[in-house]
CHARMM-style PDB file with segment names, atoms N, HN, CA, C and O in Angstrom:
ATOM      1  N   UNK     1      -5.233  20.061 -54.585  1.00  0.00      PROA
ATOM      2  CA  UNK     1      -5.682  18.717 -54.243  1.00  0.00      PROA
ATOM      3  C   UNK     1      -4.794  17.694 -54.967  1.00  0.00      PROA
ATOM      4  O   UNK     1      -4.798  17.736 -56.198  1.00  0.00      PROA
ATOM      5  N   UNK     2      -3.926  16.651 -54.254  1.00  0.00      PROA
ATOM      6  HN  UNK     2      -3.923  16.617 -53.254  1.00  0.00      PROA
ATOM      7  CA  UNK     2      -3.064  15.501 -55.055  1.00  0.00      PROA
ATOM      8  C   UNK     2      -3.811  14.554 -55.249  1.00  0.00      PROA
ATOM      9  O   UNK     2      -4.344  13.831 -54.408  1.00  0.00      PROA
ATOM     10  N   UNK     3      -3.889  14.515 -56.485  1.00  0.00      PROA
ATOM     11  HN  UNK     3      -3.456  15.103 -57.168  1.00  0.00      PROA
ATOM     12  CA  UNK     3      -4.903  13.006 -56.802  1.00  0.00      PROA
ATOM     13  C   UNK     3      -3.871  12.154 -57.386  1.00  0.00      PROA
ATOM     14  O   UNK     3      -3.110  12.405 -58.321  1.00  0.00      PROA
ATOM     15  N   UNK     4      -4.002  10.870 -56.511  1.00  0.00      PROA
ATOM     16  HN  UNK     4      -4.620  10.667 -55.752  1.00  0.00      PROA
ATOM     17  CA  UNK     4      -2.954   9.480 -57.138  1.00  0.00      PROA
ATOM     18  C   UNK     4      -3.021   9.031 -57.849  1.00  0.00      PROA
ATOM     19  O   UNK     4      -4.063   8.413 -58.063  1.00  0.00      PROA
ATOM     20  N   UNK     5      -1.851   8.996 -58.854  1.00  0.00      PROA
ATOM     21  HN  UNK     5      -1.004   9.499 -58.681  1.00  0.00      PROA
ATOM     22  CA  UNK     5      -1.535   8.514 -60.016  1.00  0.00      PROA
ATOM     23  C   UNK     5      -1.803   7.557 -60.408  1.00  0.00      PROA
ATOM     24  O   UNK     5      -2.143   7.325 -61.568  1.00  0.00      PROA
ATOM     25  N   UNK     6      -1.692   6.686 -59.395  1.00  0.00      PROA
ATOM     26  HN  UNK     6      -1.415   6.875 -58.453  1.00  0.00      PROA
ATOM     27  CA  UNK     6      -2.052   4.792 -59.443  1.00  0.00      PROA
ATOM     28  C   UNK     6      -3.549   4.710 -58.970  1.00  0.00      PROA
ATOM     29  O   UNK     6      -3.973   3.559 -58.861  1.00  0.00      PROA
ATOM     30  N   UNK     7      -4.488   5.795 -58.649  1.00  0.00      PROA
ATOM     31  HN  UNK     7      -4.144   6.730 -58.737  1.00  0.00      PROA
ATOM     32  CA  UNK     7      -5.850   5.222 -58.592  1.00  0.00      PROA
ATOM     33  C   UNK     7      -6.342   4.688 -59.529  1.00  0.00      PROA
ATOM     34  O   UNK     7      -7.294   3.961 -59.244  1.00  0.00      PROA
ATOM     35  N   UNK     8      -5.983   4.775 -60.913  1.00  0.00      PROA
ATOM     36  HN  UNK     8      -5.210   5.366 -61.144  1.00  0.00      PROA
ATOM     37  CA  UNK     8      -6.870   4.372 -61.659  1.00  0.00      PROA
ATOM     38  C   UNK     8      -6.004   3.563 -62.849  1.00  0.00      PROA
ATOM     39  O   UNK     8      -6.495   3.150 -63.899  1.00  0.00      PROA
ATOM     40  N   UNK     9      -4.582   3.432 -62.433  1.00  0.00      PROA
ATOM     41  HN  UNK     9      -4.183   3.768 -61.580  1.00  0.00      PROA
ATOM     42  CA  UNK     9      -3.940   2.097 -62.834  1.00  0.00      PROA
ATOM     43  C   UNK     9      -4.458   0.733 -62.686  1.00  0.00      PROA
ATOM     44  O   UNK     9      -4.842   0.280 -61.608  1.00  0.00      PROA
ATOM     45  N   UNK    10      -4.461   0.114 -63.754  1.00  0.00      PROA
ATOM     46  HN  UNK    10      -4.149   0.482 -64.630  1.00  0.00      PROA
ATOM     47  CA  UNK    10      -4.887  -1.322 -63.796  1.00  0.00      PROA
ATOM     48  C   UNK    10      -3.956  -2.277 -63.553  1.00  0.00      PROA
ATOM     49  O   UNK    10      -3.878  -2.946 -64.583  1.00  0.00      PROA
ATOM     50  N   UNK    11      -3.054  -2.777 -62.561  1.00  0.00      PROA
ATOM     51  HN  UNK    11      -3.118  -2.233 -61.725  1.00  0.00      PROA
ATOM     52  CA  UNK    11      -1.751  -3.484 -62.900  1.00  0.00      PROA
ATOM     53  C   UNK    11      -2.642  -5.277 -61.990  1.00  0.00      PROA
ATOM     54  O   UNK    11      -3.558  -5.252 -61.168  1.00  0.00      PROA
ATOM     55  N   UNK    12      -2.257  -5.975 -62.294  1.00  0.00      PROA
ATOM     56  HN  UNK    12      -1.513  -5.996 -62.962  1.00  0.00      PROA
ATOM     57  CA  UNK    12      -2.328  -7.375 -62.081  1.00  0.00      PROA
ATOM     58  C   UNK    12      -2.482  -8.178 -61.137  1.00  0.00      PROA
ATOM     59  O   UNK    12      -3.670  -7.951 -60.908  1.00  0.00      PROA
ATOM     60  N   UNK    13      -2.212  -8.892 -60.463  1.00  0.00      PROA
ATOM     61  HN  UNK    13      -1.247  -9.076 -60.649  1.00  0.00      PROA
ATOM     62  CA  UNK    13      -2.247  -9.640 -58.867  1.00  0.00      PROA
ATOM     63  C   UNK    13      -0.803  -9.649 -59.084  1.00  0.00      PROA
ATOM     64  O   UNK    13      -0.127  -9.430 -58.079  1.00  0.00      PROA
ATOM     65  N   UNK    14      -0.081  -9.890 -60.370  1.00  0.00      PROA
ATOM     66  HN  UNK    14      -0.630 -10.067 -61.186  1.00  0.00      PROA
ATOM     67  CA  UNK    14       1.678 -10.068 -59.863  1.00  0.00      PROA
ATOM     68  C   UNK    14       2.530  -8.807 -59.886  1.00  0.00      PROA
ATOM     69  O   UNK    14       3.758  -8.831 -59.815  1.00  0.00      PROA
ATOM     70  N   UNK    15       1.772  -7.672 -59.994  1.00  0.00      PROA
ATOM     71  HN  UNK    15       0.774  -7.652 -60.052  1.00  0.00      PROA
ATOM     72  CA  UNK    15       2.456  -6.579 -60.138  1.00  0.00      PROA
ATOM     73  C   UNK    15       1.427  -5.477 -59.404  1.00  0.00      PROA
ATOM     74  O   UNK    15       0.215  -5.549 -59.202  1.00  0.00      PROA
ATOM     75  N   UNK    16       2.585  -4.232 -59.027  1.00  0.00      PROA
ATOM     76  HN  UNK    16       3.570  -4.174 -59.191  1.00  0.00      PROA
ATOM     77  CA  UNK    16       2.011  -2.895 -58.217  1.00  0.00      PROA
ATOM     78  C   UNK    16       2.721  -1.996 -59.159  1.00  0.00      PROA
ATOM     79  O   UNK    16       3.644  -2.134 -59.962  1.00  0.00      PROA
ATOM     80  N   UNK    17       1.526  -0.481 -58.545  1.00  0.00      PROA
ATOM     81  HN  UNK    17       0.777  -0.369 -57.892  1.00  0.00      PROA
ATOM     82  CA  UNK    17       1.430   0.145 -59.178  1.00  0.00      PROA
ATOM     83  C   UNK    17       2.689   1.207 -58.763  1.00  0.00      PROA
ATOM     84  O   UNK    17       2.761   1.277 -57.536  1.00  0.00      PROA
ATOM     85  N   UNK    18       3.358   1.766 -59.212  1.00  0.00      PROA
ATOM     86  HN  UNK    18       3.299   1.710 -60.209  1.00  0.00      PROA
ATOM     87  CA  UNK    18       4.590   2.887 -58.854  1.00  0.00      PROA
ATOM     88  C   UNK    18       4.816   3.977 -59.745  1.00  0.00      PROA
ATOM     89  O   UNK    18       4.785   3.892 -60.973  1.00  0.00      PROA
ATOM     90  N   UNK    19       5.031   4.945 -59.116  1.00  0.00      PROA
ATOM     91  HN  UNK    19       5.056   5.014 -58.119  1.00  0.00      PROA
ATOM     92  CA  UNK    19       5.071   6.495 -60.312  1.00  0.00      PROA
ATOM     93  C   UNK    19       6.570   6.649 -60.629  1.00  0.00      PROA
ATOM     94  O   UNK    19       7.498   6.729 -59.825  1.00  0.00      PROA
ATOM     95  N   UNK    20       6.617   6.681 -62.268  1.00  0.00      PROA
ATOM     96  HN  UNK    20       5.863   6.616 -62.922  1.00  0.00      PROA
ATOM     97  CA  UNK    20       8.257   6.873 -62.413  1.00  0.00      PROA
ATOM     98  C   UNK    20       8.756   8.139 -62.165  1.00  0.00      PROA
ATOM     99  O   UNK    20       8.308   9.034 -62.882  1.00  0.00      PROA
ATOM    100  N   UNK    21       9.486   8.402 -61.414  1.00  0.00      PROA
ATOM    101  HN  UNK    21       9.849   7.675 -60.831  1.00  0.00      PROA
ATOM    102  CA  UNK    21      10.205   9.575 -60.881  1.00  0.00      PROA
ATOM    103  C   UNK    21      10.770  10.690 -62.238  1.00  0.00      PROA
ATOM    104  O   UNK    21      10.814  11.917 -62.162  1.00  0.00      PROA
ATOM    105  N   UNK    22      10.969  10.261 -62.844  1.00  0.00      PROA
ATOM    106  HN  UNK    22      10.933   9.263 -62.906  1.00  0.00      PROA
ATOM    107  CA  UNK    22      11.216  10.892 -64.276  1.00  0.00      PROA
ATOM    108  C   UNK    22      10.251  11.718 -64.774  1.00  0.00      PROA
ATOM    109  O   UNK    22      10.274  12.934 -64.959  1.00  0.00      PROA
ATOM    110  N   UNK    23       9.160  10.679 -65.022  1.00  0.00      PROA
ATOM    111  HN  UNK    23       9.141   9.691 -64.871  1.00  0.00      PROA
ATOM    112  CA  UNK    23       8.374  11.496 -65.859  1.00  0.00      PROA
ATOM    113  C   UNK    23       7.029  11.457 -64.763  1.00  0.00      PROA
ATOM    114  O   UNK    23       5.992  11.984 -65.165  1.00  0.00      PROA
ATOM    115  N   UNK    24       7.036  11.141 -64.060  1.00  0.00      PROA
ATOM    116  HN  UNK    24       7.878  10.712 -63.734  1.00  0.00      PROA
ATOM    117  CA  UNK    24       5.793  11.130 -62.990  1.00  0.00      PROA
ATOM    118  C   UNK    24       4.654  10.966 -63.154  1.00  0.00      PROA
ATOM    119  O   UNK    24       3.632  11.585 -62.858  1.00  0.00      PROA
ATOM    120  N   UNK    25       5.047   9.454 -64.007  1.00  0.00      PROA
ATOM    121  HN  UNK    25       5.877   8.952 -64.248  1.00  0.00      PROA
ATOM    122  CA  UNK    25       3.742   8.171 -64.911  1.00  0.00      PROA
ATOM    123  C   UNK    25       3.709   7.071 -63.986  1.00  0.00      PROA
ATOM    124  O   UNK    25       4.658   6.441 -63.519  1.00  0.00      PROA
ATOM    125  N   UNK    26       2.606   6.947 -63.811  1.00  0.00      PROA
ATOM    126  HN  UNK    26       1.835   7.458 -64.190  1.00  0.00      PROA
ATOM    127  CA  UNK    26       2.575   5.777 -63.193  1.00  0.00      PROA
ATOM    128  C   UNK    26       2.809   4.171 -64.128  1.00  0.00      PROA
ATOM    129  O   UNK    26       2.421   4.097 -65.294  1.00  0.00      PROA
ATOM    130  N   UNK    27       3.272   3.348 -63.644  1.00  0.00      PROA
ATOM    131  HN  UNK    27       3.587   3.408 -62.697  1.00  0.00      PROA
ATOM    132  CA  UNK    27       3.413   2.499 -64.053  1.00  0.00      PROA
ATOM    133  C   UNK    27       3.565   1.130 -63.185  1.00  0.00      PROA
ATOM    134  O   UNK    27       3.933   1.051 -62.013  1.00  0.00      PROA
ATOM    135  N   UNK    28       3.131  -0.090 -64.189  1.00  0.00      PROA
ATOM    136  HN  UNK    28       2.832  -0.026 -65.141  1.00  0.00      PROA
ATOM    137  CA  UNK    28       3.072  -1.156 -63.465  1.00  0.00      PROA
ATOM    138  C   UNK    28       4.563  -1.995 -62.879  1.00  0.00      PROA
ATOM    139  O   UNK    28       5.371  -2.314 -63.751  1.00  0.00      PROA
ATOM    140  N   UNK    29       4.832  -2.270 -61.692  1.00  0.00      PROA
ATOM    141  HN  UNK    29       4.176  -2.011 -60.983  1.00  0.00      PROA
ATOM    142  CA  UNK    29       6.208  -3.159 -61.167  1.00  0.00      PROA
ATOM    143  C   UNK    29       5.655  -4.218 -61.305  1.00  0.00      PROA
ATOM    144  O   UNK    29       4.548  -4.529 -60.866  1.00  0.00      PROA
ATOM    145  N   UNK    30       6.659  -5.101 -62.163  1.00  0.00      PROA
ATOM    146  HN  UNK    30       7.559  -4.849 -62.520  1.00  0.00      PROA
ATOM    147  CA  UNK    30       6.625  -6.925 -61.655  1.00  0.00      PROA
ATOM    148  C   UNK    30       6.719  -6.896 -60.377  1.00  0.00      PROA
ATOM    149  O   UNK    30       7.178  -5.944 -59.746  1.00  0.00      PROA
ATOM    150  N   UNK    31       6.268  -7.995 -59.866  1.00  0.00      PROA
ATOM    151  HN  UNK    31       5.895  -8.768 -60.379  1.00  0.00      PROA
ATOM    152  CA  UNK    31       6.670  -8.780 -58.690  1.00  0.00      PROA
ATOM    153  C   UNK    31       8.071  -9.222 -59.190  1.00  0.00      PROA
ATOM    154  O   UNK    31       8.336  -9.017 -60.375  1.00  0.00      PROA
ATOM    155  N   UNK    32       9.031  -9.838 -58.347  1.00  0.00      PROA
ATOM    156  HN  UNK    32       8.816 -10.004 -57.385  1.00  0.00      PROA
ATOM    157  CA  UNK    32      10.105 -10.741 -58.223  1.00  0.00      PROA
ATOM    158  C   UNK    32       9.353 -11.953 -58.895  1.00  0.00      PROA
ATOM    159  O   UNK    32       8.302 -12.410 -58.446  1.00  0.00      PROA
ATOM    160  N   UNK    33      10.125 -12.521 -60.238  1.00  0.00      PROA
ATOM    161  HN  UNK    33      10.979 -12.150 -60.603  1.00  0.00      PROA
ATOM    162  CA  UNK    33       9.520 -13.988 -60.765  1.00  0.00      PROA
ATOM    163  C   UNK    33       8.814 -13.185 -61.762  1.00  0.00      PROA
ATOM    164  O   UNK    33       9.510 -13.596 -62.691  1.00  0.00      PROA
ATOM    165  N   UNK    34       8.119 -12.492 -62.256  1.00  0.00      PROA
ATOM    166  HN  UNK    34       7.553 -12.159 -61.502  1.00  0.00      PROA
ATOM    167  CA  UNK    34       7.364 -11.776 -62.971  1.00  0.00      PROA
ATOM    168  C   UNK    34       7.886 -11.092 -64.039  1.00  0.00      PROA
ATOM    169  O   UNK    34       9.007 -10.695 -63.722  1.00  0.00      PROA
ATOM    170  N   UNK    35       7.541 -10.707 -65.375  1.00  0.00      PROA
ATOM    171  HN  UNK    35       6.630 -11.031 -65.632  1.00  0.00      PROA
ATOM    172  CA  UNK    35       8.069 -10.197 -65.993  1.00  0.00      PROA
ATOM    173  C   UNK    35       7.023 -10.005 -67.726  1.00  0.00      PROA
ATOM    174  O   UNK    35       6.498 -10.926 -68.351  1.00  0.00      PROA
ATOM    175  N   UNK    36       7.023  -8.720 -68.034  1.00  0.00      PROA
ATOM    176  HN  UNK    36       7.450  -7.972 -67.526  1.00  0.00      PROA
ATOM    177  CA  UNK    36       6.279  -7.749 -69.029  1.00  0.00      PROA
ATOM    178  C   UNK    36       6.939  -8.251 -70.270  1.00  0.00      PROA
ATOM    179  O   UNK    36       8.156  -8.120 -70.397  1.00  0.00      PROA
ATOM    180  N   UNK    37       6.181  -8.843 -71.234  1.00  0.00      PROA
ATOM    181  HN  UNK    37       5.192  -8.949 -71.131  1.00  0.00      PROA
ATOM    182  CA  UNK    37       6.538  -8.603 -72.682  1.00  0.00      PROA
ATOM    183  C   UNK    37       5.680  -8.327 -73.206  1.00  0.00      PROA
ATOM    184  O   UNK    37       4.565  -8.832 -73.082  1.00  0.00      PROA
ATOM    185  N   UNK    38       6.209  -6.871 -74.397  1.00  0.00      PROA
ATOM    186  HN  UNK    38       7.115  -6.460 -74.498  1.00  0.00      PROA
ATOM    187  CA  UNK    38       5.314  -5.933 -75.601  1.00  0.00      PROA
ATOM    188  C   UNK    38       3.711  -5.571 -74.962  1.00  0.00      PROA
ATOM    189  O   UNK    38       2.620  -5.612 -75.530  1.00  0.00      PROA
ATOM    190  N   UNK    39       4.158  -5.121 -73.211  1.00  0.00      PROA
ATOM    191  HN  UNK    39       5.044  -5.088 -72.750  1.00  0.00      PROA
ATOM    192  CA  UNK    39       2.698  -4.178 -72.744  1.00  0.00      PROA
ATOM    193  C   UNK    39       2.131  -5.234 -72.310  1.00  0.00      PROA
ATOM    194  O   UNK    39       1.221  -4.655 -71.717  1.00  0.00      PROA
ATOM    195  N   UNK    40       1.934  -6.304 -72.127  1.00  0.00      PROA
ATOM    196  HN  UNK    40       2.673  -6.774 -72.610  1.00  0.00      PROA
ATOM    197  CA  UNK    40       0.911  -7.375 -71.798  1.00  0.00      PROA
ATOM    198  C   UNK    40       1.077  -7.328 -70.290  1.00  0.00      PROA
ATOM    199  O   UNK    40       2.132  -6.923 -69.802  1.00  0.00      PROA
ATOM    200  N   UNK    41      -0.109  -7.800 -69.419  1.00  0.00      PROA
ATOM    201  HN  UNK    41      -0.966  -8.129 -69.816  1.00  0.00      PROA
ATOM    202  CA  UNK    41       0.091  -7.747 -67.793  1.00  0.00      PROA
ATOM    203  C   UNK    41       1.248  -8.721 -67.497  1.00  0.00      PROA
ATOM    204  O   UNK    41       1.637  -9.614 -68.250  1.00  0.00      PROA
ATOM    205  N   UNK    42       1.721  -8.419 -66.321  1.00  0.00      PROA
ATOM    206  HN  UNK    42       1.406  -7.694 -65.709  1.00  0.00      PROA
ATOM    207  CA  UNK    42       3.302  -9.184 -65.681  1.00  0.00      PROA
ATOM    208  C   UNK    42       2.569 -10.538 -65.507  1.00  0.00      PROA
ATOM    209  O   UNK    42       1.444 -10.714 -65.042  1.00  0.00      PROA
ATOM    210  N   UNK    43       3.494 -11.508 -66.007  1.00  0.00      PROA
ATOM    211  HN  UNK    43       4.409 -11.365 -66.386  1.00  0.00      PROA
ATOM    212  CA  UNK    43       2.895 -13.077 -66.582  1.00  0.00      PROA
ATOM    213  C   UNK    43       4.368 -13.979 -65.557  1.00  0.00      PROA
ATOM    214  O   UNK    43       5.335 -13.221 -65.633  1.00  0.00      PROA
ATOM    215  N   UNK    44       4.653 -14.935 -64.926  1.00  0.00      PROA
ATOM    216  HN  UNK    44       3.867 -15.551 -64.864  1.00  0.00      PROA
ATOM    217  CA  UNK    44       5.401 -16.108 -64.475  1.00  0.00      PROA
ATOM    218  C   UNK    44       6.593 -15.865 -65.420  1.00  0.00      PROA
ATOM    219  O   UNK    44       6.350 -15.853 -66.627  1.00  0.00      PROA
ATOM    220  N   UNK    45       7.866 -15.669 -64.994  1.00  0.00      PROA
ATOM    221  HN  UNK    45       8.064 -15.679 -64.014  1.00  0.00      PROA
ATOM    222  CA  UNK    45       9.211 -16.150 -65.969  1.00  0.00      PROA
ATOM    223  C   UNK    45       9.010 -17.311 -66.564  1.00  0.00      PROA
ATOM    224  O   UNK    45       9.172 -17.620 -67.745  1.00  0.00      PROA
ATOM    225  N   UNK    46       8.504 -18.174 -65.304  1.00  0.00      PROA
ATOM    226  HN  UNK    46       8.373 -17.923 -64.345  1.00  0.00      PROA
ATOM    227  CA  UNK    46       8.301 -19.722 -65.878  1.00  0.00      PROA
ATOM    228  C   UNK    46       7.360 -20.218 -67.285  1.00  0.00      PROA
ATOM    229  O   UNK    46       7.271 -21.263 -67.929  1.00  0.00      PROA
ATOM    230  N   UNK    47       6.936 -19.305 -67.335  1.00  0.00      PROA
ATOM    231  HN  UNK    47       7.008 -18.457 -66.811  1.00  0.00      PROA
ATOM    232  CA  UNK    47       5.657 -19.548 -68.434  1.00  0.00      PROA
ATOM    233  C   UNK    47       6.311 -18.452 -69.707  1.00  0.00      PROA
ATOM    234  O   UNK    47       6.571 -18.998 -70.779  1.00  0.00      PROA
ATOM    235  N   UNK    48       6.523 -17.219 -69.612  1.00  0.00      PROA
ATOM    236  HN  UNK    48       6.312 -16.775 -68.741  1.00  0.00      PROA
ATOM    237  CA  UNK    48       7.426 -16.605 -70.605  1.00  0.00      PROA
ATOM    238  C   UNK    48       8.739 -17.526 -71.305  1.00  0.00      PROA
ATOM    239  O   UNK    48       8.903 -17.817 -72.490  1.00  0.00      PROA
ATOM    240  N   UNK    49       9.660 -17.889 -70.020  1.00  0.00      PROA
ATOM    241  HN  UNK    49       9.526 -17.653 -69.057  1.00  0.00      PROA
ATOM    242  CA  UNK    49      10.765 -18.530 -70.702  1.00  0.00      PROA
ATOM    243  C   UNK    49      10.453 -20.422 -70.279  1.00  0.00      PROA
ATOM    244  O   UNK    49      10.843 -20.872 -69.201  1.00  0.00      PROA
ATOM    245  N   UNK    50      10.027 -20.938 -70.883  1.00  0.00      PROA
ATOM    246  HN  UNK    50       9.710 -20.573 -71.758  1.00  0.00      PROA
ATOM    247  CA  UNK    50       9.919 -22.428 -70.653  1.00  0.00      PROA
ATOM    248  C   UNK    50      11.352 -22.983 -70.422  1.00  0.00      PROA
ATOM    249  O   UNK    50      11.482 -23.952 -69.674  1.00  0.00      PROA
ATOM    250  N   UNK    51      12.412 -22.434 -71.010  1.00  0.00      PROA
ATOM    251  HN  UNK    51      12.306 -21.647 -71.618  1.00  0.00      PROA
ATOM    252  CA  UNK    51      13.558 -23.523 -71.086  1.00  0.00      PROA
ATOM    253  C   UNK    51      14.373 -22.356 -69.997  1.00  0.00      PROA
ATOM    254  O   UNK    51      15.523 -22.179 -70.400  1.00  0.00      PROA
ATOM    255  N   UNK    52      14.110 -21.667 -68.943  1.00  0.00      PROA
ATOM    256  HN  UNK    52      13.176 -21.811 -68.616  1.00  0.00      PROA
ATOM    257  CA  UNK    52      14.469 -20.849 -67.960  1.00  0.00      PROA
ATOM    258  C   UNK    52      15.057 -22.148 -67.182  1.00  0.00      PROA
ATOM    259  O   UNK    52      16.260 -21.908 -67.081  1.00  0.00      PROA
ATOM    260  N   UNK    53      14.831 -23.227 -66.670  1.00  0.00      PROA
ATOM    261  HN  UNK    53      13.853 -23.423 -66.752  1.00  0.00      PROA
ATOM    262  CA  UNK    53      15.524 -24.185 -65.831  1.00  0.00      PROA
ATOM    263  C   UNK    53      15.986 -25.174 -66.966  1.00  0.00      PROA
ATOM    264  O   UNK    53      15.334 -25.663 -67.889  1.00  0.00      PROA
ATOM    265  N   UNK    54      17.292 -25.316 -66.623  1.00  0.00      PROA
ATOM    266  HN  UNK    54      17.822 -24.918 -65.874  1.00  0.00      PROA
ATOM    267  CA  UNK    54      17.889 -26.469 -67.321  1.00  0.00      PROA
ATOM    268  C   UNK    54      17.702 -27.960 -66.964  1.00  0.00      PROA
ATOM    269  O   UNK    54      17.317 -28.319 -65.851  1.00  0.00      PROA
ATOM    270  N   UNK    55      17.953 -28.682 -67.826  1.00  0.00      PROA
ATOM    271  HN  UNK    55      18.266 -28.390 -68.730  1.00  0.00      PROA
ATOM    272  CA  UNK    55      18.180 -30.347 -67.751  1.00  0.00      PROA
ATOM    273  C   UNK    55      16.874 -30.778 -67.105  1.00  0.00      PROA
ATOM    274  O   UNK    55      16.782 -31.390 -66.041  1.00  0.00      PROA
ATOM    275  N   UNK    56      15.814 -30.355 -67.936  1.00  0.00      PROA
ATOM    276  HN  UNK    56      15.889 -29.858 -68.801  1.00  0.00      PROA
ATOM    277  CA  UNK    56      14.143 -30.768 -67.596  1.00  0.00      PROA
ATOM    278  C   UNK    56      13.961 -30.222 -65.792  1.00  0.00      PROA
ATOM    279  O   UNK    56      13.397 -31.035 -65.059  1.00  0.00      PROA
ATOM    280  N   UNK    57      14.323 -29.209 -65.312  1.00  0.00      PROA
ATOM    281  HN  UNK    57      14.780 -28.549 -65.907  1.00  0.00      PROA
ATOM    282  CA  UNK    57      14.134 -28.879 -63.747  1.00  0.00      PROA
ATOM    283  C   UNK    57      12.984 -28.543 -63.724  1.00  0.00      PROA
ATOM    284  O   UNK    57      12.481 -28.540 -64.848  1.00  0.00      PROA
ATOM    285  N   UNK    58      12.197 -28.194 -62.765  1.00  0.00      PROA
ATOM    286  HN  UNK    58      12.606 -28.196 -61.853  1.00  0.00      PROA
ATOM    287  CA  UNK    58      10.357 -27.500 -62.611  1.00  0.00      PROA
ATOM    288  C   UNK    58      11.256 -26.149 -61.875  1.00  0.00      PROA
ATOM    289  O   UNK    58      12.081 -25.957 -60.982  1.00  0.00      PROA
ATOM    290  N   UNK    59      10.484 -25.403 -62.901  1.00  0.00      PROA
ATOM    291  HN  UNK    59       9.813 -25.559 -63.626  1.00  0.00      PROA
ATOM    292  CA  UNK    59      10.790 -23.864 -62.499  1.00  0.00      PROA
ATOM    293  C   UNK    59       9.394 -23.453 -61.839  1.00  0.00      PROA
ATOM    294  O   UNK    59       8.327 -23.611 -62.432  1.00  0.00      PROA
ATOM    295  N   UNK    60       9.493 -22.955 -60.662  1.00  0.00      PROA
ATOM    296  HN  UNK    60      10.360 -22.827 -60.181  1.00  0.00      PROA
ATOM    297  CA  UNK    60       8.504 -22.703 -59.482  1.00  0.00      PROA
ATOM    298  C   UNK    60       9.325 -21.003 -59.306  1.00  0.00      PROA
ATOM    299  O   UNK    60      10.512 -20.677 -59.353  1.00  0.00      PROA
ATOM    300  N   UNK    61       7.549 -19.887 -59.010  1.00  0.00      PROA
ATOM    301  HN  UNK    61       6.586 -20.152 -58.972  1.00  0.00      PROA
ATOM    302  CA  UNK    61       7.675 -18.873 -58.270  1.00  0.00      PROA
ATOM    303  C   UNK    61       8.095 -18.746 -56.461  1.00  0.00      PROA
ATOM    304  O   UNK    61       7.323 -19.210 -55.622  1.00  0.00      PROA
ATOM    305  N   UNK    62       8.759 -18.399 -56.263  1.00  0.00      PROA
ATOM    306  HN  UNK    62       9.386 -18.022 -56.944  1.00  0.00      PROA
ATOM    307  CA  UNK    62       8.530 -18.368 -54.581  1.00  0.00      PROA
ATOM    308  C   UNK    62       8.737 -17.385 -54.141  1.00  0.00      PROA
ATOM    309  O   UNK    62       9.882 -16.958 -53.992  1.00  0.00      PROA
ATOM    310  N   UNK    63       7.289 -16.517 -53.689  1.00  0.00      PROA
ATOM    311  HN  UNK    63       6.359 -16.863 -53.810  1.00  0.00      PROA
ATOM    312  CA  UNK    63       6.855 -15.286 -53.898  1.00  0.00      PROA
ATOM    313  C   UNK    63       8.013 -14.208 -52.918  1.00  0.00      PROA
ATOM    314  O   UNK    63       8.774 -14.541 -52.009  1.00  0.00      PROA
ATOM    315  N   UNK    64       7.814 -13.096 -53.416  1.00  0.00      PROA
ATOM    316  HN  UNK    64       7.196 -12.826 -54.154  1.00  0.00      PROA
ATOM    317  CA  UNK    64       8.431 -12.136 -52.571  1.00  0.00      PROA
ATOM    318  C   UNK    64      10.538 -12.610 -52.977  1.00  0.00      PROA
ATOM    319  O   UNK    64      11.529 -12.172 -52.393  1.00  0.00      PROA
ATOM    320  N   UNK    65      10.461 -13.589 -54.131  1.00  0.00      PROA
ATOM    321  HN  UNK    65       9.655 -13.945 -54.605  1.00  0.00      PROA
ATOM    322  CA  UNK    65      12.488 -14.026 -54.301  1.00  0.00      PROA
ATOM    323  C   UNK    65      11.928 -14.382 -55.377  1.00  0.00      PROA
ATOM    324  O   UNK    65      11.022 -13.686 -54.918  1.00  0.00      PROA
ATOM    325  N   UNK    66      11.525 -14.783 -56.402  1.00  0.00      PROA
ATOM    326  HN  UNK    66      12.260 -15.348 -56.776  1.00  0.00      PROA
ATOM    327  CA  UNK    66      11.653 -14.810 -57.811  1.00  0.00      PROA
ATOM    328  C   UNK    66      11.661 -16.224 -58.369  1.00  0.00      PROA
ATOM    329  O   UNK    66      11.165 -17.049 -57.601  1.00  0.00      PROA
ATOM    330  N   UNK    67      12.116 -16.704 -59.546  1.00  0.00      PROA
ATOM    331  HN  UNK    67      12.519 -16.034 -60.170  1.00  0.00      PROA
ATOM    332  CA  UNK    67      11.793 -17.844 -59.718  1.00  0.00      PROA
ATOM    333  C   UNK    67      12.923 -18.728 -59.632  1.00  0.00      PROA
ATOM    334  O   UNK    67      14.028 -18.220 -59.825  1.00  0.00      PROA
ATOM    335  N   UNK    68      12.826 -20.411 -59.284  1.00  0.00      PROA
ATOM    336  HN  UNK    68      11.929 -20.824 -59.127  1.00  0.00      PROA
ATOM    337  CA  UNK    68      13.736 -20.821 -59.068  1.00  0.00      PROA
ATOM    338  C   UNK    68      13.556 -22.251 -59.219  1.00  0.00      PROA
ATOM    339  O   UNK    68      12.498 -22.828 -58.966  1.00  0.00      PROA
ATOM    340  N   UNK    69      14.697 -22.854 -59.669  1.00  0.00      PROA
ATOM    341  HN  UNK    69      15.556 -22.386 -59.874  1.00  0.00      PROA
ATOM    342  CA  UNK    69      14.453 -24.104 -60.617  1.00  0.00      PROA
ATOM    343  C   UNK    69      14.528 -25.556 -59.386  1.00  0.00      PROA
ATOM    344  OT1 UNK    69      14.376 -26.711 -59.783  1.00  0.00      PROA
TER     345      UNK     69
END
């Protein structure tokens, strides 16, 4: 019986769940724009890196392409 790896993964609204081929762990994918620091759920680039857009720009997600100033 194959029972899925990602049933009982917890990953985020900005991230899915995917089994690493290596070790055949499941684990959480960012979305595009998204991004993991020290284990915490996938959080906005924009909000991780504040100074990500230069010369005061508004850094905006635009889903499914990543973030962009």
């Amino acid at each position: 019986d194959h029972v899925d790896p990602c049933k009982f993964m917890a990953c985020n609204e900005f991230s899915r769940c995917v089994v690493n081929t290596l070790t055949m762990e499941p684990e959480c994918l960012c979305d595009p724009g998204y991004s993991t620091e020290d284990g915490n759920p996938c959080t906005s680039i924009c909000d991780l890196q504040p100074e990500y857009c230069l010369n005061g720009g508004l850094c905006e997600i635009i889903p499914g392409h990543g973030a962009a100033c």
